[in-house]
NUGUMAR-715525 format. One line per 2 residues: number of its first residue (from 1); for each residue x, z, y of C-alpha. Coordinates in nm, 3 decimals. Layout:
N
NUM	X/Z/Y | ...
// end
This chain:
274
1	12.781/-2.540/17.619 | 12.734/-2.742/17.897
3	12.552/-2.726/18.238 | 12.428/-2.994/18.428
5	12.394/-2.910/18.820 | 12.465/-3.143/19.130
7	12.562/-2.821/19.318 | 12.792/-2.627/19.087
9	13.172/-2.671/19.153 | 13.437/-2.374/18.966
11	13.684/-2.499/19.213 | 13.473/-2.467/19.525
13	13.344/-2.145/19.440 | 13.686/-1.988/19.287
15	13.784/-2.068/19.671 | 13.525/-1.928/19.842
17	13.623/-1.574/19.873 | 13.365/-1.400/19.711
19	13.490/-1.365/19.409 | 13.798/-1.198/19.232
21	13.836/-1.237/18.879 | 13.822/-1.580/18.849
23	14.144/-1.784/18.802 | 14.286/-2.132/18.721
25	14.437/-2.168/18.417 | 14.449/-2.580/18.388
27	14.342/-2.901/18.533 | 13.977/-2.822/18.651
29	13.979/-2.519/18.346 | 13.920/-2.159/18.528
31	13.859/-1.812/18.354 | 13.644/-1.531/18.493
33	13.589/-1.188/18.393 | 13.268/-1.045/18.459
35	13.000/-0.813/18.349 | 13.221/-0.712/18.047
37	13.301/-1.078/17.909 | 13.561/-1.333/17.960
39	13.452/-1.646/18.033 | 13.609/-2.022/18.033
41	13.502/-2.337/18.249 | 13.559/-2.696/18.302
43	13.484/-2.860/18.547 | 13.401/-3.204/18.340
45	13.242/-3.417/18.651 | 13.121/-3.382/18.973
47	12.776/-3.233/18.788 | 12.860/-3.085/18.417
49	13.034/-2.803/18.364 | 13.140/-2.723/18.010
51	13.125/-2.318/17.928 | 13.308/-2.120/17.655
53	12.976/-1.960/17.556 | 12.677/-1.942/17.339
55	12.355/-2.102/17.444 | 12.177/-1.713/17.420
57	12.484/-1.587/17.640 | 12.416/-1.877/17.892
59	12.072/-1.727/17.911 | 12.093/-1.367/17.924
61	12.462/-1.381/18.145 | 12.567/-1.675/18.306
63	12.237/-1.863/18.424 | 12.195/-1.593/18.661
65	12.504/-1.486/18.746 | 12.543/-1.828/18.891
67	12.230/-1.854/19.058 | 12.166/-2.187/18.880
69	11.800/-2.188/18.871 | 11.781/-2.166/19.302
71	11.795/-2.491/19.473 | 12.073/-2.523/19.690
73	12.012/-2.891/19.716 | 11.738/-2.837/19.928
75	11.904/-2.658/20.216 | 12.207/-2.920/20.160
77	11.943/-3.166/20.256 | 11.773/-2.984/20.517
79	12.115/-2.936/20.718 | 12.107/-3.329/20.649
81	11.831/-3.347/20.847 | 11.939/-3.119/21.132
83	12.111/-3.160/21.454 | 12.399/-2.933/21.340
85	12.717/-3.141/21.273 | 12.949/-2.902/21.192
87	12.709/-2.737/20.919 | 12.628/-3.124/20.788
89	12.984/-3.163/20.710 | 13.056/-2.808/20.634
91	12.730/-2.810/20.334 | 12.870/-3.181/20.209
93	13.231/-3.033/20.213 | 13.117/-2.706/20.032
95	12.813/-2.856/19.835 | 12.910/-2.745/19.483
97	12.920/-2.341/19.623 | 12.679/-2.083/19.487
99	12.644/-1.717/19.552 | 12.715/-1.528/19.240
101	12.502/-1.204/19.126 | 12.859/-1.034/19.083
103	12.841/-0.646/18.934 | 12.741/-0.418/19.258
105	13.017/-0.143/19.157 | 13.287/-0.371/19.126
107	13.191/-0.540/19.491 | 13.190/-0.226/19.620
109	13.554/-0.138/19.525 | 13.664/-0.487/19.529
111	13.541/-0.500/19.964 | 13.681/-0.156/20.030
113	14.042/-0.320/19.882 | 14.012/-0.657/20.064
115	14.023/-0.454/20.388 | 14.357/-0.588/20.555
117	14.433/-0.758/20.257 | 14.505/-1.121/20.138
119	14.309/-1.265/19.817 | 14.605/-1.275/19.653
121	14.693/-0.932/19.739 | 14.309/-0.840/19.662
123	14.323/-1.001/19.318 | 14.655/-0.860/19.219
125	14.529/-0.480/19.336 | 14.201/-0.500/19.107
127	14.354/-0.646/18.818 | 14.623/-0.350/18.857
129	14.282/-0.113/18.866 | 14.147/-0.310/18.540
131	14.453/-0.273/18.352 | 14.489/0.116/18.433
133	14.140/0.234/18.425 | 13.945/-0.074/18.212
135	13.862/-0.082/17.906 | 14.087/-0.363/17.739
137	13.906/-0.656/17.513 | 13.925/-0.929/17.318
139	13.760/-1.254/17.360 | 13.770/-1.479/17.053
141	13.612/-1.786/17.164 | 13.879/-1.842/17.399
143	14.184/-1.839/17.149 | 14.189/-1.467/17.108
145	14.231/-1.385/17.483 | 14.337/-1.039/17.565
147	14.139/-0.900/17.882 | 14.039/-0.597/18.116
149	13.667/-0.505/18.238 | 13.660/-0.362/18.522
151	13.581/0.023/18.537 | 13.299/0.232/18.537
153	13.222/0.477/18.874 | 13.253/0.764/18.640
155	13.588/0.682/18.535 | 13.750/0.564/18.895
157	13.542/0.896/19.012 | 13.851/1.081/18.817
159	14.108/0.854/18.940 | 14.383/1.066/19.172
161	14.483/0.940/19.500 | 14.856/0.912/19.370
163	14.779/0.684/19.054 | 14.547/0.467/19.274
165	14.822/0.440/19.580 | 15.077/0.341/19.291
167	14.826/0.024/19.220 | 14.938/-0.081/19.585
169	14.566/0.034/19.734 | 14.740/0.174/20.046
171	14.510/0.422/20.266 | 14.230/0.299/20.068
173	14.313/0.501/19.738 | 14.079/0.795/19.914
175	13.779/0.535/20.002 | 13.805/0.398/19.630
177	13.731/0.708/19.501 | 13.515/0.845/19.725
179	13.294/0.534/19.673 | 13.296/0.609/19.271
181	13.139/0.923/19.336 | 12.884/0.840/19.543
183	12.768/0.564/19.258 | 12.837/0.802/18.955
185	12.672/1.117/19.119 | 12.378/0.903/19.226
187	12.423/0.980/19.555 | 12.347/0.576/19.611
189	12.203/0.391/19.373 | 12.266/0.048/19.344
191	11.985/-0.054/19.131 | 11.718/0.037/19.426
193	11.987/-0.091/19.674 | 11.940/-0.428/19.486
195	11.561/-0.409/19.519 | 11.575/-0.297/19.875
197	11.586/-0.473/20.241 | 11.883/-0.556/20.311
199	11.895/-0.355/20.648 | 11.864/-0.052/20.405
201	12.135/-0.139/20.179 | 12.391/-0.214/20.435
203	12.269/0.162/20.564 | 12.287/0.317/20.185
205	12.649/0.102/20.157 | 12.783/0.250/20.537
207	12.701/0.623/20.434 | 12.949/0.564/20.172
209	13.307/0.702/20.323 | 13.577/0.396/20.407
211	13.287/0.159/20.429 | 13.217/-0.001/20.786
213	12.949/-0.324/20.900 | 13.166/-0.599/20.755
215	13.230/-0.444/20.434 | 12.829/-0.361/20.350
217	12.760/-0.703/20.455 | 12.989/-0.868/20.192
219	12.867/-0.609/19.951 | 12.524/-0.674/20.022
221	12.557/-1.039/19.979 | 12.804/-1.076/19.683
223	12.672/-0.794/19.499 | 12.315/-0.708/19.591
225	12.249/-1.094/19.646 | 12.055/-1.080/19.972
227	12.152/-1.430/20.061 | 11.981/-1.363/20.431
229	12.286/-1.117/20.486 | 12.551/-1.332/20.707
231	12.892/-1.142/20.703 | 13.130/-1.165/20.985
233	13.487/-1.222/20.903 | 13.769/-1.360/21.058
235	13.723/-1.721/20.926 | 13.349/-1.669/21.060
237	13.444/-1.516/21.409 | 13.671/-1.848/21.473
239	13.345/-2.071/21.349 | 13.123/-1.849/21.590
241	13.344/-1.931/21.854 | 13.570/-2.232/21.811
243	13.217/-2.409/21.730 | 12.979/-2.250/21.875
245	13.108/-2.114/22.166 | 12.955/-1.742/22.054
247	12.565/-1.895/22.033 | 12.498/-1.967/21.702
249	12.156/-1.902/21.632 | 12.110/-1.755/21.284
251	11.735/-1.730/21.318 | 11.732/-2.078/21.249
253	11.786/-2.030/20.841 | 11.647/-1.723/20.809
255	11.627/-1.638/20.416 | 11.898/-1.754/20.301
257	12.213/-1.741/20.616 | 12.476/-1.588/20.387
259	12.494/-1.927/20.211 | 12.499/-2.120/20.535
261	12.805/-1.851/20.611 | 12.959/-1.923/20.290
263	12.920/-2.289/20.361 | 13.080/-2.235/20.760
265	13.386/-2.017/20.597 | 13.466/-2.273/20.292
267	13.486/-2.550/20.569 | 13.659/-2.391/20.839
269	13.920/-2.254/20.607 | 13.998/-2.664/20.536
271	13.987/-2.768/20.857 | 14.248/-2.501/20.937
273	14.464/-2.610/20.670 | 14.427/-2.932/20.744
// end
């Protein structure tokens, strides 16, 4: 089916860092396995994007996992409007990026991995734990595709240290499963966590063993979805201070800063390149 949304780029968002499973697999064509199902898109202009799925699975899945019905246009134009230069060009460089409502289990395990880690490296690692301990599954729609979910708590709760280490998780085979107890023996659970300030998830997420500040802040934002969560990573610490000379006043977009971080770290990560 297809979507029609000025601010909803598969490229941009792919490249964003905040998610894992998705991969290109043509010109402007990307795959992404989430919440159980495997999932195709095209990118087929700047705002339509053509999905391998039902019109009901659009509606109970994807519309939200995308966060397609908040208006990101709005803050676009209200940075527009603002003084800030760098965040003008960094929201019209990074305009087609949305947070995603990714699976809260899998963010958890997929943070503790990226710790020291390059998203290559990260992606390779949890497709490794998808093959091992996932269920494997068939998608149809997309030519018969052969695919891995990623696992439940209860089953990485079993995993040993030695299988997990094999995987290439380094020192953080212990944290991994640590972390899939906590979840299956509902010693945190994520569904309140979701529903919850974000001060108290990123407390709930830090009790957890192998989790520090960063790491519950990406969690909280990529997988609880409080978009007023702004993570500090490297890419951010050079914004902070390359740009800001270390007073950047996050106050200002209160409610929703993790998308004005996600729109800082998309941009800086270009100009670097560049």
């Amino acid at each position: 089916m297809l979507v029609h949304n000025k601010n909803f780029n598969i490229e941009q968002i792919a490249d964003s860092g905040q998610c894992f499973r998705m991969n290109k697999i043509g010109n402007q064509r990307f795959s992404l396995i989430a919440y159980g199902r495997y999932l195709e898109l095209l990118q087929i202009s700047e705002d339509t994007v053509e999905l391998s799925c039902t019109e009901e699975e659009y509606e109970q899945v994807w519309k939200d996992y995308f966060d397609l019905e908040y208006d990101y246009n709005s803050i676009i134009e209200n940075l527009h409007k603002g003084s800030d230069n760098f965040l003008k060009e960094a929201a019209e460089y990074g305009k087609g990026i949305r947070i995603l409502k990714q699976e809260p289990f899998e963010m958890i395990i997929s943070y503790i991995i990226s710790q020291n880690k390059n998203i290559p490296a990260i992606k390779n690692c949890i497709e490794a734990i998808c093959r091992r301990y996932g269920e494997m599954k068939r998608s149809e729609d997309c030519g018969d595709i052969e695919y891995y979910i990623f696992p439940s708590p209860e089953i990485l709760a079993l995993a040993s240290n030695e299988d997990l280490r094999a995987l290439k998780t380094g020192y953080r085979d212990a944290y991994i499963i640590k972390a899939a107890q906590a979840v299956a023996y509902g010693e945190v659970e994520l569904n309140h966590l979701k529903e919850s300030s974000y001060e108290e998830a990123v407390k709930a997420l830090k009790s957890i063993h192998g989790i520090g500040e960063k790491v519950a802040n990406c969690i909280s934002l990529y997988g609880l979805h409080h978009i007023e969560v702004f993570p500090i990573d490297v890419w951010i610490a050079r914004v902070l201070n390359e740009i800001y000379n270390n007073d950047f006043h996050q106050e200002l977009y209160e409610g929703y800063a993790g998308i004005i971080q996600q729109y800082m770290f998309y941009y800086m990560r270009y100009l670097k390149r560049a």
